[in-house]
C-alpha positions in Angstrom: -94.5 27.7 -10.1 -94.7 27.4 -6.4 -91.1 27.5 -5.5 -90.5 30.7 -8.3 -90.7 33.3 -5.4 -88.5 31.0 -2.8 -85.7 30.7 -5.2 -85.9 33.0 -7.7 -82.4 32.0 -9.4 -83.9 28.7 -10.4 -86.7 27.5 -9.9 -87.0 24.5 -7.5 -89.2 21.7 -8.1 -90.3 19.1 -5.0 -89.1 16.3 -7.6 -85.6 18.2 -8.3 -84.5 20.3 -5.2 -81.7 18.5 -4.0 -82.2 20.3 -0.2 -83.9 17.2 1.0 -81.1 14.6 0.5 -79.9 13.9 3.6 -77.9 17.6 4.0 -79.7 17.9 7.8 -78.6 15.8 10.7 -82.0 15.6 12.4 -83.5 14.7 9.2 -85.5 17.7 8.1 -87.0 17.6 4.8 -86.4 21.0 4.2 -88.4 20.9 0.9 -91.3 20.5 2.8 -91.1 23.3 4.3 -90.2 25.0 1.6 -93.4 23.3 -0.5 -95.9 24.5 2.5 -94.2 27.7 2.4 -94.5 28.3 -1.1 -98.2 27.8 -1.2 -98.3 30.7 1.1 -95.6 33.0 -1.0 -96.4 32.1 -4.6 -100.1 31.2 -4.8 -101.1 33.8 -1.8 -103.3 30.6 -0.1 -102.3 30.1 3.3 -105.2 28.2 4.4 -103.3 25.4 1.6 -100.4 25.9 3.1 -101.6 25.2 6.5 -103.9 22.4 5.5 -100.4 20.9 3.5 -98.2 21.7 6.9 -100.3 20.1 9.9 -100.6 16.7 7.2 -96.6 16.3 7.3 -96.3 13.4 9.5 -94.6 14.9 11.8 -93.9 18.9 12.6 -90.1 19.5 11.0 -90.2 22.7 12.4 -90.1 21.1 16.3 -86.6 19.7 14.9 -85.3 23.0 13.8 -86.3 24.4 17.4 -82.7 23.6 18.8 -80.3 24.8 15.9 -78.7 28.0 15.8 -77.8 27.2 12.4 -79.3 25.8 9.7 -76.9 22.8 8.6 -78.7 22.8 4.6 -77.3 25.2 2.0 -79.1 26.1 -1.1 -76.7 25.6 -4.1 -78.9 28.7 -5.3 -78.6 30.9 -2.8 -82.1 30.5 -0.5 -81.9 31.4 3.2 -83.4 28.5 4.6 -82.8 30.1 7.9 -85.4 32.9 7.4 -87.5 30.4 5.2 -87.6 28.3 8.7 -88.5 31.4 10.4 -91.4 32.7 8.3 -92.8 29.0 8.3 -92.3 29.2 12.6 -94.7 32.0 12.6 -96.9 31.0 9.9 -97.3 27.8 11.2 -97.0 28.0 14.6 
């Protein structure tokens, strides 16, 4: 349910979203983003989302600061890039 809205073609489970597996070299788990972000998108809670984001361990978004381009590609199509982006600002 969360993830219907952030990829519509198929829906994207945190177990079954393979965008985590080792796809960036600085180690992002994009689907963590993605997960935070989707509270935001699909359930309309951002204060979840929030709450979710600042318990990561660390802030993935810091990581992303210094790519121009996101090395992860969605076999279904997601921008991550603009995913990355809308998480900067509602996270930031």
């Amino acid at each position: 349910q969360v993830f219907r809205t952030l990829c519509p073609k198929s829906p994207c489970f945190k177990r079954k979203c393979p965008l985590g597996d080792g796809q960036c070299p600085k180690g992002v788990d994009i689907r963590q983003i993605n997960r935070c972000l989707g509270y935001a998108v699909s359930y309309k809670d951002i204060e979840l989302a929030r709450s979710n984001f600042y318990n990561l361990t660390d802030n993935p978004l810091e990581k992303c600061s210094g790519c121009a381009e996101c090395a992860v590609k969605c076999v279904n199509g997601l921008d991550i890039k603009e995913n990355i982006k809308k998480a900067s600002v509602l996270f930031a």
